[in-house]
Residue frames relative to the residue before (quaternion, step in Angstrom):
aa qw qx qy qz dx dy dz
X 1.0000 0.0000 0.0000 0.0000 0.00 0.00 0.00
X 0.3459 -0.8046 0.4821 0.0226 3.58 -1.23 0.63
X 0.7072 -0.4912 0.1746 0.4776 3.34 -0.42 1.43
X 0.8792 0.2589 -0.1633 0.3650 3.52 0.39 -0.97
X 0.5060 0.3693 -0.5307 0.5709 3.25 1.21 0.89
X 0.5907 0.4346 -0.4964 0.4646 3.41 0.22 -0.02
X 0.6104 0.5151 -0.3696 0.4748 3.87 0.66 -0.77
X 0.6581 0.4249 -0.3855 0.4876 3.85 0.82 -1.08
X 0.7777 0.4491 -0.3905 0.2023 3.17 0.42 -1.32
X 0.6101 0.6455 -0.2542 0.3828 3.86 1.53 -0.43
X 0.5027 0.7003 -0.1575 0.4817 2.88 1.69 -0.35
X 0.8007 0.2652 -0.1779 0.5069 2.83 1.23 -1.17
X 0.2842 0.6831 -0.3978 0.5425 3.38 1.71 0.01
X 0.7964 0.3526 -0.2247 0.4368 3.63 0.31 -1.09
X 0.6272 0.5419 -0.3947 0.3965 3.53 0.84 -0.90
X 0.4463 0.7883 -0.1995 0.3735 3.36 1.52 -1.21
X 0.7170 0.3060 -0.1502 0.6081 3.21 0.07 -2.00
X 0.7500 0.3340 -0.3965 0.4108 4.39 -0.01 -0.60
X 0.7095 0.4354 -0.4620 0.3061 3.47 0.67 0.27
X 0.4749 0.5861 -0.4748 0.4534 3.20 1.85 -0.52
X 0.6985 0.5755 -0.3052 0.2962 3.56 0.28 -1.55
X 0.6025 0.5573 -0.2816 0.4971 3.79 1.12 -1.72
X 0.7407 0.4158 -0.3554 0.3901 3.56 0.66 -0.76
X 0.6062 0.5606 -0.3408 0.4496 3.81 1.05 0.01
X 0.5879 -0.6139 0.5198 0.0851 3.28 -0.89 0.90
X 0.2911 -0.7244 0.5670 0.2629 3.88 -0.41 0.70
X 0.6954 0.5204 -0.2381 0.4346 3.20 0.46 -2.03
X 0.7417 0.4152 -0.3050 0.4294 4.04 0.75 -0.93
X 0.8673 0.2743 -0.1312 0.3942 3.59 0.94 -0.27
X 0.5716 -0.6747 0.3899 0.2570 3.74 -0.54 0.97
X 0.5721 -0.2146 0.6387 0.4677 4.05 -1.06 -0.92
X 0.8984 0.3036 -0.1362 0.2868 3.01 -0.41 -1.70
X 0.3490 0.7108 -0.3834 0.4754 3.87 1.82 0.34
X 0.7417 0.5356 -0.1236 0.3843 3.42 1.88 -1.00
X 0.1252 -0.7538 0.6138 0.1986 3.76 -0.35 0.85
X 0.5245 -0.6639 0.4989 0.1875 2.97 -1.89 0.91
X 0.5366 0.7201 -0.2067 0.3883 2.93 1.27 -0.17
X 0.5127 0.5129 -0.3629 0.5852 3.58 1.36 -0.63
X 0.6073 0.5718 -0.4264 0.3499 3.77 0.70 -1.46
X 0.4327 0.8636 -0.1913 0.1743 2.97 0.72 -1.63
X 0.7590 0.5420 0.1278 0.3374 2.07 0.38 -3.10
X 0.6204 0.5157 -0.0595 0.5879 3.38 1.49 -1.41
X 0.7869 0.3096 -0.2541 0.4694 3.26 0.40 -0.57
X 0.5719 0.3430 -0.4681 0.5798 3.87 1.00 -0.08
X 0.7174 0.3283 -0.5055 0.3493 3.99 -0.18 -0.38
X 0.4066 0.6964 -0.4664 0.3636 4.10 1.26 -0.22
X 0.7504 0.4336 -0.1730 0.4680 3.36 0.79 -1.60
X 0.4964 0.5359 -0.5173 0.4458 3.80 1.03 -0.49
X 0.7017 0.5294 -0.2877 0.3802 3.33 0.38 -1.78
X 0.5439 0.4984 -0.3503 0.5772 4.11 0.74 -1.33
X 0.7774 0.3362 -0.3110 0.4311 3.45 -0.52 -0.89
X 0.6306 0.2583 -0.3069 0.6644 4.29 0.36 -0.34
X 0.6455 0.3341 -0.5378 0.4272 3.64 -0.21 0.67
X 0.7931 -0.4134 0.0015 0.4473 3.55 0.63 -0.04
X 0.4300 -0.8273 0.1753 0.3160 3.51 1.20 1.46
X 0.6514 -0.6787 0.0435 0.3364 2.74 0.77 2.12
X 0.1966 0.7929 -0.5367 0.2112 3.73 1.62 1.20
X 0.7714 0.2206 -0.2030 0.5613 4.05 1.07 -0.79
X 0.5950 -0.5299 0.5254 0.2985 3.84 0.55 0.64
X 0.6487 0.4662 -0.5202 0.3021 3.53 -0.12 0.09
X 0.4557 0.6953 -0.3634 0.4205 3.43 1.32 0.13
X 0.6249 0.4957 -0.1679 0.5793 3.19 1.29 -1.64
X 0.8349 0.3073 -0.3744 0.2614 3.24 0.30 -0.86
X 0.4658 0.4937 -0.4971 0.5405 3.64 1.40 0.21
X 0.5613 0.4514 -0.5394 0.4360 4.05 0.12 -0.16
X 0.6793 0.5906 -0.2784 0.3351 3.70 0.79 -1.00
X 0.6891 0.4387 -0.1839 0.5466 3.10 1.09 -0.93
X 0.6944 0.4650 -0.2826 0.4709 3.91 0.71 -0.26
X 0.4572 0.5691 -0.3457 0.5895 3.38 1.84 -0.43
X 0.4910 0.6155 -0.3520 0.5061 3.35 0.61 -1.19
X 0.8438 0.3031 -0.0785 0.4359 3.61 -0.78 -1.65
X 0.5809 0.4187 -0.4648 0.5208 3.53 1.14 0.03
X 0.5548 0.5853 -0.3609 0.4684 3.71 0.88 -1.10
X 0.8786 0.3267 -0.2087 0.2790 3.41 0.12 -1.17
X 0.5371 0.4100 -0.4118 0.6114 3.53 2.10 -0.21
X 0.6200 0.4682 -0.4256 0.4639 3.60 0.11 0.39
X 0.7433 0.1432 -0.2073 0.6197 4.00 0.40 -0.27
């Protein structure tokens, strides 16, 4: 795969996870509404994607997992 399918495909990973999340209600839903397991879910197909972008030899892999962790961290709390 090549830089810019891996770029699209995170993208849409992200657009994904903020549209699920944007579409949830705070006031209607708890923490505990949340499975760890989706995170998980997100965070093992991140590292596939990091690791086939350049098997994490210049970090720029990591640092796009880091930053989607991030935006997961911050649409979750």
């Amino acid at each position: 795969m090549n830089k810019t399918t891996i770029f699209g495909a995170l993208t849409i990973l992200f657009f994904i996870v903020l549209g699920c999340l944007s579409s949830c209600n705070s006031n209607e839903h708890s923490t505990n509404d949340y499975k760890p397991d989706v995170v998980l879910e997100w965070n093992e197909k991140i590292m596939e994607l990091a690791i086939e972008k350049d098997g994490l030899l210049t970090l720029n892999g990591v640092r796009t997992e880091a930053m989607t962790n991030i935006a997961i961290h911050n649409a979750l709390n």
